[in-house]
mmCIF file of the C-alpha atoms, coordinates in Angstrom:
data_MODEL
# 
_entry.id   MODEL 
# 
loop_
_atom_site.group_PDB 
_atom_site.id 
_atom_site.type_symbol 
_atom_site.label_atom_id 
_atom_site.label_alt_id 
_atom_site.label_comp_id 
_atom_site.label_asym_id 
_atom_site.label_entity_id 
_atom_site.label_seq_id 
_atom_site.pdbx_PDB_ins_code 
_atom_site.Cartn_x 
_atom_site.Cartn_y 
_atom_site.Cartn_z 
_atom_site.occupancy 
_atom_site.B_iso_or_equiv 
_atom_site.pdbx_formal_charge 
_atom_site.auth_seq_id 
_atom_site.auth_comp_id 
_atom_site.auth_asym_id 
_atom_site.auth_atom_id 
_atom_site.pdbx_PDB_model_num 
ATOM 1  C CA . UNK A 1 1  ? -25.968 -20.386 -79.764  1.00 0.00 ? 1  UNK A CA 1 
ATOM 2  C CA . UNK A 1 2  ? -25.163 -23.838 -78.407  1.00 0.00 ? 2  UNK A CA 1 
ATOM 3  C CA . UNK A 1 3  ? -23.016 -26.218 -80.036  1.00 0.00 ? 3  UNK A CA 1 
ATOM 4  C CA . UNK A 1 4  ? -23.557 -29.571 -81.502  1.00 0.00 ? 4  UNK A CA 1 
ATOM 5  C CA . UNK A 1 5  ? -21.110 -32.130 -80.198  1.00 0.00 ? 5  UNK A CA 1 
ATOM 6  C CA . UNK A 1 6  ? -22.028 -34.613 -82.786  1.00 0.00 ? 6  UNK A CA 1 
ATOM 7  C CA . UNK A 1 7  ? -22.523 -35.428 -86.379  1.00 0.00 ? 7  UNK A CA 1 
ATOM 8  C CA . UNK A 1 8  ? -26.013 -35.720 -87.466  1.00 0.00 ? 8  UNK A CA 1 
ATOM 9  C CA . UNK A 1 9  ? -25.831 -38.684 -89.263  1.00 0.00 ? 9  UNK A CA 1 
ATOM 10 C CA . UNK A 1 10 ? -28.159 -41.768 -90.338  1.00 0.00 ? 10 UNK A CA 1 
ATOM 11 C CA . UNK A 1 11 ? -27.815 -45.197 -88.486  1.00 0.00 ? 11 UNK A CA 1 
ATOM 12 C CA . UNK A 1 12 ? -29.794 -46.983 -90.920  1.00 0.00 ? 12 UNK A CA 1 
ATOM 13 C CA . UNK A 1 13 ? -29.079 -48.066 -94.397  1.00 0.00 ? 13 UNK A CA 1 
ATOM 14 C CA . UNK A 1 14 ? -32.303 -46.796 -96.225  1.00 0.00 ? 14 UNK A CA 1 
ATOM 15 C CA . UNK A 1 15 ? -32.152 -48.469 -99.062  1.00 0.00 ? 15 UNK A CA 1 
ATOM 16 C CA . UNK A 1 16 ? -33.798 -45.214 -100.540 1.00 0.00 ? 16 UNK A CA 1 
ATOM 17 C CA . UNK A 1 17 ? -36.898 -45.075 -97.647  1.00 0.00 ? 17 UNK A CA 1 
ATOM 18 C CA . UNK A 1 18 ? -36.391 -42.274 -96.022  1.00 0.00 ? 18 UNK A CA 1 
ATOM 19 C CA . UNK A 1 19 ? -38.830 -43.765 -93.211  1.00 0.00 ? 19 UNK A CA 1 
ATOM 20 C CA . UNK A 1 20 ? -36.221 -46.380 -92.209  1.00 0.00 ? 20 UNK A CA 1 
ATOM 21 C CA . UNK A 1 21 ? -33.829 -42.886 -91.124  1.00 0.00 ? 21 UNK A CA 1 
ATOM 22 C CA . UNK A 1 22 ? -36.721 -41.001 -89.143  1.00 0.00 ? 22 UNK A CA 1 
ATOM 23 C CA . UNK A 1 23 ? -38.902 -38.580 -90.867  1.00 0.00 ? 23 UNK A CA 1 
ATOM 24 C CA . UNK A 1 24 ? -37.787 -35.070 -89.971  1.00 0.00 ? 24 UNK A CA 1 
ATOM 25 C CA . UNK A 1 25 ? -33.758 -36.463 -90.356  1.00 0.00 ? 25 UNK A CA 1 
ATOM 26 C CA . UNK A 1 26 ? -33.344 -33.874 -93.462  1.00 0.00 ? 26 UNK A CA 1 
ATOM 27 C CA . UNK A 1 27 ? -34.954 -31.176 -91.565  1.00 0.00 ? 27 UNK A CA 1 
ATOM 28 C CA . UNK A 1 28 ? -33.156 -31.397 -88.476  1.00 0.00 ? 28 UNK A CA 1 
ATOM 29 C CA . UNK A 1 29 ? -29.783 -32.073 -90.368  1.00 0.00 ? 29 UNK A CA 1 
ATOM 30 C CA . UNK A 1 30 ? -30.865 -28.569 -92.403  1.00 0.00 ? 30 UNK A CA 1 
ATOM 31 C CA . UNK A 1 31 ? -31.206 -27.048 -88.887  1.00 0.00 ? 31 UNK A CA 1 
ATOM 32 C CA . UNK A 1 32 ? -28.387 -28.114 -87.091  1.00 0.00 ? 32 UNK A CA 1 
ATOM 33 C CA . UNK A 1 33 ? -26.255 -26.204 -90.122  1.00 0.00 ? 33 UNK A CA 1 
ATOM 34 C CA . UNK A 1 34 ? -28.329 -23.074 -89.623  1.00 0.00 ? 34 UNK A CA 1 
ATOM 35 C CA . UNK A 1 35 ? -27.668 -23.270 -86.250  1.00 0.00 ? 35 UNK A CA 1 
ATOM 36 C CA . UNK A 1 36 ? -23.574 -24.288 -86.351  1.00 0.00 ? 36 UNK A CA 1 
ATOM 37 C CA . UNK A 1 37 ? -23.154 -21.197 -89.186  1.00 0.00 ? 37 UNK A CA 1 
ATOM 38 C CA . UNK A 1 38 ? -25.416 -18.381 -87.693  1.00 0.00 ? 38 UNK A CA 1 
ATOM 39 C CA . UNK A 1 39 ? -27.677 -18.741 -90.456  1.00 0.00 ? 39 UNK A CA 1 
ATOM 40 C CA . UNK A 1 40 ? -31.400 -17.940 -90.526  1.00 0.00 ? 40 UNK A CA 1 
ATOM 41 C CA . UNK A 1 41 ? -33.108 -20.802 -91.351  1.00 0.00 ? 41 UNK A CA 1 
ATOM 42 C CA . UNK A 1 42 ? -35.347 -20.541 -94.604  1.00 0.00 ? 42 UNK A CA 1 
ATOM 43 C CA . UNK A 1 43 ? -39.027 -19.950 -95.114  1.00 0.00 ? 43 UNK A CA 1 
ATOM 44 C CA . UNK A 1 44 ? -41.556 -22.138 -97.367  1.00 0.00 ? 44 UNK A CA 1 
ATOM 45 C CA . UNK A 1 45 ? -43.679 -19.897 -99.466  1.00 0.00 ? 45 UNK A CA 1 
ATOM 46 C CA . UNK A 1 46 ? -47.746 -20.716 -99.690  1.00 0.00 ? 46 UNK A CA 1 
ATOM 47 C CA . UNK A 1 47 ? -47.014 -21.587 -103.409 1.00 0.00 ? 47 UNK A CA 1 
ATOM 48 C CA . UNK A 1 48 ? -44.164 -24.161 -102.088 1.00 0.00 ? 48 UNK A CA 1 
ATOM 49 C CA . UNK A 1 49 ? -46.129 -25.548 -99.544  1.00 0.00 ? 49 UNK A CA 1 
ATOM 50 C CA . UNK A 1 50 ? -49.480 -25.828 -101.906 1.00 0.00 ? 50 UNK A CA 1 
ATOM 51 C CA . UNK A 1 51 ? -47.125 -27.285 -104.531 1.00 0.00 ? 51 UNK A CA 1 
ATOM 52 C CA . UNK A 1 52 ? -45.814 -29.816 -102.253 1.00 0.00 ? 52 UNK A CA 1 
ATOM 53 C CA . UNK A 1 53 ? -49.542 -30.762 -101.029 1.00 0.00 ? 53 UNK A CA 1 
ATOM 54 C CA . UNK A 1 54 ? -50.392 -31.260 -104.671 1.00 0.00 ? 54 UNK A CA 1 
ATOM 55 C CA . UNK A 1 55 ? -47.912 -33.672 -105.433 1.00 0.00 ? 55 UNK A CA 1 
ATOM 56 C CA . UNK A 1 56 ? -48.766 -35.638 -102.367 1.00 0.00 ? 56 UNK A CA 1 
ATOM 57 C CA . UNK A 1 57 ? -52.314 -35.958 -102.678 1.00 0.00 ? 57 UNK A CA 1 
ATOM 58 C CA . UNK A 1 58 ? -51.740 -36.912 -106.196 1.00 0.00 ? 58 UNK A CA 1 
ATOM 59 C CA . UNK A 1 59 ? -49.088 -39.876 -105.070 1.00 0.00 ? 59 UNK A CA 1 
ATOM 60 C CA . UNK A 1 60 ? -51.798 -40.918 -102.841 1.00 0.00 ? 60 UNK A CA 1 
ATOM 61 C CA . UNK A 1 61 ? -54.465 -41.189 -105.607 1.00 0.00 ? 61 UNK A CA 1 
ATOM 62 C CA . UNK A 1 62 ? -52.260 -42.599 -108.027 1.00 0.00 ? 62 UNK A CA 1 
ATOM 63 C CA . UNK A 1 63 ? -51.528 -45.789 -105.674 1.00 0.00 ? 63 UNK A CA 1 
ATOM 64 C CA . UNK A 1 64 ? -54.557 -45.937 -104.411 1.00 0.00 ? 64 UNK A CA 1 
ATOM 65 C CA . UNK A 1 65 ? -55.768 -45.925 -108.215 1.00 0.00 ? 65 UNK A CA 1 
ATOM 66 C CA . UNK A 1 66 ? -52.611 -48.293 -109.629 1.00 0.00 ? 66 UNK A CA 1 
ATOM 67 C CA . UNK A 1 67 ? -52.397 -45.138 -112.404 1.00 0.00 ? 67 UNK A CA 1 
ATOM 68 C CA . UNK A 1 68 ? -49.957 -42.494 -113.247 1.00 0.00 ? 68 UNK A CA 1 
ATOM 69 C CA . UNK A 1 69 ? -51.748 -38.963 -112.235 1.00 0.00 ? 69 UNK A CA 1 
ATOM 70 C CA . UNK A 1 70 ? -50.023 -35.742 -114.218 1.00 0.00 ? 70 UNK A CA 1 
ATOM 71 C CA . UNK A 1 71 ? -49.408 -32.792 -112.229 1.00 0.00 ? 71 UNK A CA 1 
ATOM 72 C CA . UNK A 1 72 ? -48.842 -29.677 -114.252 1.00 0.00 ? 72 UNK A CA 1 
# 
């Protein structure tokens, strides 16, 4: 496999927004490991990735609405 000849690393100080670092920064840091240890990168399950859809529609209604939404 090919080798990374340098650190991953963000340029930006955040301040917590993940935006201000590039969106897929986590995911290609995550892959760049897999790839430097010969490890085969994981695999979301349908119940992660409906999960994860759930809590994101309900962040979007809850600012669009100004109220807290419960997700069980």
């Amino acid at each position: 496999h090919p080798t990374v000849k340098r650190e991953l690393e963000a340029k930006a100080n955040g301040g917590g927004n993940i935006a201000d670092l590039g969106g897929y920064f986590s995911e290609m840091k995550y892959f760049i490991n897999c790839l430097e240890n010969n490890e085969e990168p994981g695999q979301a399950s349908a119940q992660s990735a409906r999960d994860s859809l759930e809590i994101v529609l309900s962040e979007m209604k809850s600012a669009d609405s100004g109220k807290i939404i419960e997700i069980e």
